[in-house]
N, C-alpha and C positions, 0 to 999 in steps of 0.2 A: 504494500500500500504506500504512494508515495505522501509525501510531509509537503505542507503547505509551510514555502519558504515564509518568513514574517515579511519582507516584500511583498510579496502576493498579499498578505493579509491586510495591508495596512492599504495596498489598491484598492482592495474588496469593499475596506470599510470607508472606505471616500467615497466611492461608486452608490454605496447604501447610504449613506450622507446625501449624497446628491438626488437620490433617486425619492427620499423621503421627503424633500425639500418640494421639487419637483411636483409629487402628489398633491402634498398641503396646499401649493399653490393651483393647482389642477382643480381641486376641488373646491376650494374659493370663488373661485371665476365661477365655477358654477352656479353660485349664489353673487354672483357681483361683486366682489369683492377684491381689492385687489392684497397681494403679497404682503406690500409696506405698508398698509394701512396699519395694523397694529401698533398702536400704541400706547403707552402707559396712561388711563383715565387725568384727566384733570380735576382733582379735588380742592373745595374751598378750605382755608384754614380759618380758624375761629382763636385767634389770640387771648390769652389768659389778660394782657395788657403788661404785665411783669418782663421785663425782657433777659433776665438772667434763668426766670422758670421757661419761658418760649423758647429760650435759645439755646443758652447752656444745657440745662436740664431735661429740655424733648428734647431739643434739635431739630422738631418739627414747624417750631414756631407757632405753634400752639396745638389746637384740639383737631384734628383733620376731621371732613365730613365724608360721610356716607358711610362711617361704622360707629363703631360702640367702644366707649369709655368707661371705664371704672374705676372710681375713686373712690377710696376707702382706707379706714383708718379709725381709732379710737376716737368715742365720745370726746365733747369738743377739742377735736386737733383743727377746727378750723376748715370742713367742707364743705359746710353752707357758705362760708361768707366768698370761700372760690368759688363757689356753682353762680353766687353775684357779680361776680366781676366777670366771670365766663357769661352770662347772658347779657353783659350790658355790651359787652364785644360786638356778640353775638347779631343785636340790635344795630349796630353800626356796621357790618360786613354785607349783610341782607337786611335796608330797610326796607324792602318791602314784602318781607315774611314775617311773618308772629314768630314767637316761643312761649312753646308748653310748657310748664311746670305743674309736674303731681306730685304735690306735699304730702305721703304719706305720714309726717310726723305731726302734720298741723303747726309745724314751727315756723312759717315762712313771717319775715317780718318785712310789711313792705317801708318805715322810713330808714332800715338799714339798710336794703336792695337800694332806693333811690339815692342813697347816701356811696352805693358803687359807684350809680351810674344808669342804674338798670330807668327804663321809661314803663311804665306800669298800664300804660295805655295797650303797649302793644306785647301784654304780658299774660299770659290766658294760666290761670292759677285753679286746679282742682286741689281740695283738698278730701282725700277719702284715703281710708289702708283698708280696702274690700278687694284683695287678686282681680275677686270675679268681673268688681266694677272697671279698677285700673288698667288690668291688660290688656281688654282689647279695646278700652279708651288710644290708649298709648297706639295701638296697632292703626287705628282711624286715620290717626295725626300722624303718621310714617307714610300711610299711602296717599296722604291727600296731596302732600308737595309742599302745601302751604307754611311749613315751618323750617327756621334755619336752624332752630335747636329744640331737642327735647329731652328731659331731664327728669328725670324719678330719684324722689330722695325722699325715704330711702328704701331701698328691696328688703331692708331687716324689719321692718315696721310694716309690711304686707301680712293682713293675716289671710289662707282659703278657707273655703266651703265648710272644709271639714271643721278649721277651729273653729268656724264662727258657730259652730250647730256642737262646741263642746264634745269633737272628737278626735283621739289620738291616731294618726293611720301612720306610721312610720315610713319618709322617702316622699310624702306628698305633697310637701312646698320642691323641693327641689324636681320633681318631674314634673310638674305644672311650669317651675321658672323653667326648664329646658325646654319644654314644648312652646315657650312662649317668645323663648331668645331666638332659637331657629327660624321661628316668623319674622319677628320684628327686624334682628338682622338683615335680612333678606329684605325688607321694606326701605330701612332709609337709605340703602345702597343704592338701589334704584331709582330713589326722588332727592339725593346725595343732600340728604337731610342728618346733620350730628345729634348721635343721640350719646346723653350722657346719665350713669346709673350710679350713684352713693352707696356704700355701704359700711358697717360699722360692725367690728369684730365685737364679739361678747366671750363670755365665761359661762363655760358650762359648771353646773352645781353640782357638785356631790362626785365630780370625779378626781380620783385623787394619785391616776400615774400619767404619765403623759403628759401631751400638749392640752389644757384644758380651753384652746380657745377654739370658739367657733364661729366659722364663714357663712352666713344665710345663704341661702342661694344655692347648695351644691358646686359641684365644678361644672356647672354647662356655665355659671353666671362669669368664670375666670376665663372660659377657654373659647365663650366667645367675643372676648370683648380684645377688638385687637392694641387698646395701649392699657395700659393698669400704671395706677398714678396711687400710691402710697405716703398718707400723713403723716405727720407723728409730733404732738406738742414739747414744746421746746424751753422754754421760759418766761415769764411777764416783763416785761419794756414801759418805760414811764416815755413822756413825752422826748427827752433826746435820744430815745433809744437803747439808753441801756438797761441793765439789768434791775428790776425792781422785788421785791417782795408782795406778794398780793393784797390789793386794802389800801398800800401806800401809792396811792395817784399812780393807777393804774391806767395807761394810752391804749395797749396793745400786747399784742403775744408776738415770738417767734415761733415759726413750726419748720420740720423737718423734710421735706419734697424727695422722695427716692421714686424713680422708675423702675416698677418690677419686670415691666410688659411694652416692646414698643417695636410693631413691624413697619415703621415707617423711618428708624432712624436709630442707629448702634447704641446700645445701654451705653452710657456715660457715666463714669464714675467719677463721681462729685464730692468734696470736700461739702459735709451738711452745715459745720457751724457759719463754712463760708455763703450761704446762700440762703440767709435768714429770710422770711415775710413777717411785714408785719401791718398787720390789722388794728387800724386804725379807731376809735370812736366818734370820732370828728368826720371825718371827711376819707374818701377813698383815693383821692389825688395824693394826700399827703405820703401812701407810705411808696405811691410808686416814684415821688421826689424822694423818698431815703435810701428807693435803692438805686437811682440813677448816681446820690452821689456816692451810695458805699463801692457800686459797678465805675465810678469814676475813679476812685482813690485806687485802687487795684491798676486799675488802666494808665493811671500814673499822668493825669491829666486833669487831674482834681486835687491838689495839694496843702492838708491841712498842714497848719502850723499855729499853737493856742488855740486860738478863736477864732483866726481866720480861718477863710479856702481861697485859695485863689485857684480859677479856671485859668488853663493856660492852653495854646494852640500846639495840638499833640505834632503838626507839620514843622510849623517856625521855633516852637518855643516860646514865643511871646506872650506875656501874659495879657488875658482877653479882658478878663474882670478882677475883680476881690469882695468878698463878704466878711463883712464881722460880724460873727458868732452862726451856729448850724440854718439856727431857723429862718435868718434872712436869706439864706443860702435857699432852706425847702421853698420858702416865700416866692423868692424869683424864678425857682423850676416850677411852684404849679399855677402863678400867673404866667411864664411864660415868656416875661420881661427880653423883649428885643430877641425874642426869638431862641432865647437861650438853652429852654427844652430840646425843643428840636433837633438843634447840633449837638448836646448832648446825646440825644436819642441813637442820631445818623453816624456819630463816631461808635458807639456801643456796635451796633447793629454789624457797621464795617469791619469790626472787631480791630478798629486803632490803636494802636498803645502810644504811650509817650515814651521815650527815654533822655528823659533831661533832667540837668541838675534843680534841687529844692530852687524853688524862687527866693529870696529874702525879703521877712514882711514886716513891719517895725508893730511892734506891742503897742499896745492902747490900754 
């Protein structure tokens, strides 16, 4: 018998390369189609508005549409007040689509949403935790087109059929959420509507080896949701930002942003203390001028010294402005002052850095 030189073989497998090639295309035409038309879908992105969580942290530049999101982490680490600044985005990407929110918890508060940013007009708010009512509410609003976001929060706070009539049937949230994700999936991909889903670990009782924490949902709620976005609370922050003790003029919290999940963009492994949020009680502009300047100082284009900061041109070196003290600093990024967010923004974004020496800034 003779032996197929590896010559030959390596002909053979070009020839079946080609010939498969060939077909695919063959067969296209036959539906009109041509070869190169394939291409990667165009998806909208839905920015968080944070741009070290959009950029550093996805790498997507925020929430992608036409799948499914899941955000989840302990009682308050801070997912409601993201699901706010996510649909205030949301509202300025697609103004002329609505976003759904189903309040399972009944905790939506609308002057903290507006206090994002969110417009409440064009904000369609259920609040029920009935499976039977929510899901195919939810399923309505994926095929109808008409929304650029839709958001349940949260899948732990759904109760079914069963509990509601005071029965135990073991596996029957979890196969109800999987027959439900399957759909809905499949809905806002199609009308490339972002849907976004909360969830909030718990503690199981009485058990006493193992992991005792537990995930609502089953695994169809992890496996099909293509990025998974992890919280985790951090410390209390007084109004300059740092560290407070709770009680004592308390502004805000930091929390902790890990990507567990992200088939749009390589897990990125992120230093967490570097990449605080903080949530505000005053206003929601405020904490995204904190991080423009902590994102500035790192960039080496923002240069504290006491009280000052002097902004400096990361190109020439020359310095553009000066502030005395943080807050006239946040002052002028979230008025905006001669444009100064902005180019702030545009260097961040370009990923600029400075490398020049300290300025010299005389005390006061």
């Amino acid at each position: 018998m003779l032996k197929k030189s590896k010559k030959n073989v390596a002909v053979e497998a070009d020839k079946l390369e080609t010939l498969n090639e060939i077909d695919v295309a063959k067969a296209l035409r036959e539906h009109g189609i041509e070869f190169h038309q394939f291409t990667k879908p165009n998806r909208t992105i839905i920015p968080f508005g944070i741009r070290h969580v959009d950029q550093d942290i996805l790498g997507t530049g925020g929430v992608v549409s036409g799948v499914f999101t899941n955000i989840w982490g302990p009682k308050g680490s801070g997912k409601s007040a993201l699901i706010y600044t996510l649909i205030a985005s949301a509202q300025k990407v697609k103004p002329n689509h609505i976003v759904a929110l189903y309040d399972s918890e009944y905790s939506y508060n609308e002057i903290f949403a507006m206090m994002a940013g969110v417009d409440p007009t064009r904000l369609h708010v259920i609040q029920n935790n009935s499976a039977v009512a929510v899901l195919p509410e939810l399923e309505k609003f994926a095929r109808s087109g008409a929304c650029s976001l839709i958001v349940l929060d949260s899948v732990a706070n759904l109760i079914t059929k069963a509990q509601e009539e005071s029965q135990k049937i073991p596996g029957d949230f979890a196969r109800e959420i999987k027959a439900w994700m399957l759909r809905f999936v499949k809905y806002i991909h199609a009308t490339d509507t972002a849907g976004v889903g909360t969830n909030q670990v718990t503690e199981v009782i009485g058990q006493m080896f193992g992991d005792n924490k537990d995930y609502p949902g089953g695994q169809a709620y992890k496996h099909n949701s293509q990025m998974s976005i992890r919280l985790s609370f951090f410390e209390w922050v007084g109004e300059d930002g740092k560290k407070v003790v709770p009680g004592e003029d308390t502004a805000g919290m930091r929390i902790k942003i890990n990507v567990d999940k992200n088939k749009f963009a390589p897990l990125r492994k992120t230093d967490e203390s570097n990449h605080p949020i903080i949530w505000w009680e005053n206003h929601a502009e405020k904490h995204i001028a904190v991080s423009l300047i902590d994102d500035g100082i790192r960039a080496g284009f923002v240069q504290p010294s006491g009280h000052w900061y002097t902004l400096i041109d990361p190109a020439t070196g020359a310095q553009i402005d000066k502030y005395n003290g943080r807050k006239n600093f946040e002052a002028a990024l979230v008025n905006d002052d001669e444009g100064i967010r902005q180019r702030v923004e545009e260097w961040l974004w370009s990923g600029i850095t400075a490398n020049v020496p300290p300025q010299p800034t005389e005390e006061s």
